[in-house]
C-alpha positions as CSV (number, residue, x, y, z in Angstrom):
1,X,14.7,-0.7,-15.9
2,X,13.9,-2.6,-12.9
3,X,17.3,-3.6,-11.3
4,X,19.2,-6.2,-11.5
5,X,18.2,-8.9,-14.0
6,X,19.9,-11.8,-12.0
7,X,17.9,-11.3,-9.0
8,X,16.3,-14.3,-8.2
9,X,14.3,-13.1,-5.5
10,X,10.2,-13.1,-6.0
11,X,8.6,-10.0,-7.3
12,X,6.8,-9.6,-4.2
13,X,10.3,-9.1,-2.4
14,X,11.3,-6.8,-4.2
15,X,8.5,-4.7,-4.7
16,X,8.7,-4.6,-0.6
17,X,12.1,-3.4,-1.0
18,X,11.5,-0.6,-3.7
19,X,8.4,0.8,-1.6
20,X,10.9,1.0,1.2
21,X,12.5,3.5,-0.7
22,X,9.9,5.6,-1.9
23,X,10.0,9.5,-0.2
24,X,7.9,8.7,2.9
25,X,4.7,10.8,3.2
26,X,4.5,10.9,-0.8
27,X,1.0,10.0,-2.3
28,X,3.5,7.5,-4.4
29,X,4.3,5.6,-0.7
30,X,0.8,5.6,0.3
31,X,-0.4,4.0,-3.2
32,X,2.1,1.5,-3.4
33,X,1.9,0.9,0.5
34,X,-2.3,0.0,0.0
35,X,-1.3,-2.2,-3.1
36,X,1.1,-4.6,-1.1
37,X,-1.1,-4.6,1.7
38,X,-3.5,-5.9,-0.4
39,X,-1.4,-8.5,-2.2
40,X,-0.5,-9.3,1.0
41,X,-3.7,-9.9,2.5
42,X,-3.3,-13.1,4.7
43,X,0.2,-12.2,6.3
44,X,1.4,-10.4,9.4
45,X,2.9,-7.8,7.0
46,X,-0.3,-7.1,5.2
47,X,-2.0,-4.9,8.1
48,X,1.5,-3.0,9.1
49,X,1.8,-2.2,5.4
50,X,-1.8,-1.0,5.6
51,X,-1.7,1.0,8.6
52,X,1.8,2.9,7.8
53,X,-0.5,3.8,4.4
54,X,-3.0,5.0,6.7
55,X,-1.0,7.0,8.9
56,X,1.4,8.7,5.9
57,X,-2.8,9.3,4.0
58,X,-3.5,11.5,7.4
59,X,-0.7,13.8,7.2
60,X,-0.4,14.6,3.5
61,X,-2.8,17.4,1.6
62,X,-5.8,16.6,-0.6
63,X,-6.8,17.8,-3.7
64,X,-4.8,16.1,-6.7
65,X,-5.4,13.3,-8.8
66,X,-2.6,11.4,-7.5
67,X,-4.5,12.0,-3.9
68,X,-7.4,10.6,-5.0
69,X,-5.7,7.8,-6.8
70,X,-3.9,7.2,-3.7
71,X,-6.7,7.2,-1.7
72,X,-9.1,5.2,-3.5
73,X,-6.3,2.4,-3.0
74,X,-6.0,2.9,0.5
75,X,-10.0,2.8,0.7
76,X,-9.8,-0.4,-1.4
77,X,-7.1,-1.9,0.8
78,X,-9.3,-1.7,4.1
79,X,-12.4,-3.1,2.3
80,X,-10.5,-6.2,1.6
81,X,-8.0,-6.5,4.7
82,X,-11.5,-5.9,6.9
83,X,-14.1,-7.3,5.2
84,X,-16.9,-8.0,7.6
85,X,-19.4,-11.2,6.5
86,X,-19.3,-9.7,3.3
87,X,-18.7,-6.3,4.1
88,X,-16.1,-4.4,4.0
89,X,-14.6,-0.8,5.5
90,X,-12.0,0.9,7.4
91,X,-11.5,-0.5,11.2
């Protein structure tokens, strides 16, 4: 079910790795995208993560639960990557 049981590589690794192979542009990539940013949070990757979310978000079309799903994480992802003194938003 999730690959091969003798990997010994951290969870976070390979979760990197399967999100690289998600169809780009998919509300699936942008969702998963926003939730590594966020587990991220701290790292250099955590912001490219979030901003390749961002840009696939832009292009795709709205109106699905899976789009607002999506974008409820994305929205969540740039409230805690750029929190303010408490406050928290998109750039």
């Amino acid at each position: 079910m999730f690959g091969n049981r003798n990997d010994e590589r951290l969870p976070l690794q390979r979760a990197l790795e399967a999100a690289a192979s998600l169809k780009p542009g998919s509300w699936e990539s942008v969702e998963s995208l926003a939730v590594l940013a966020i587990e991220c949070k701290g790292t250099p990757e955590a912001e490219q993560l979030y901003q390749t979310a961002s840009r696939a978000a832009a292009q795709l079309k709205a109106g699905t639960y899976d789009a607002v799903r999506a974008l409820a994480w994305l929205s969540r992802a740039g409230r805690e990557l750029h929190a303010v003194s408490g406050r928290g938003g998109e750039p």
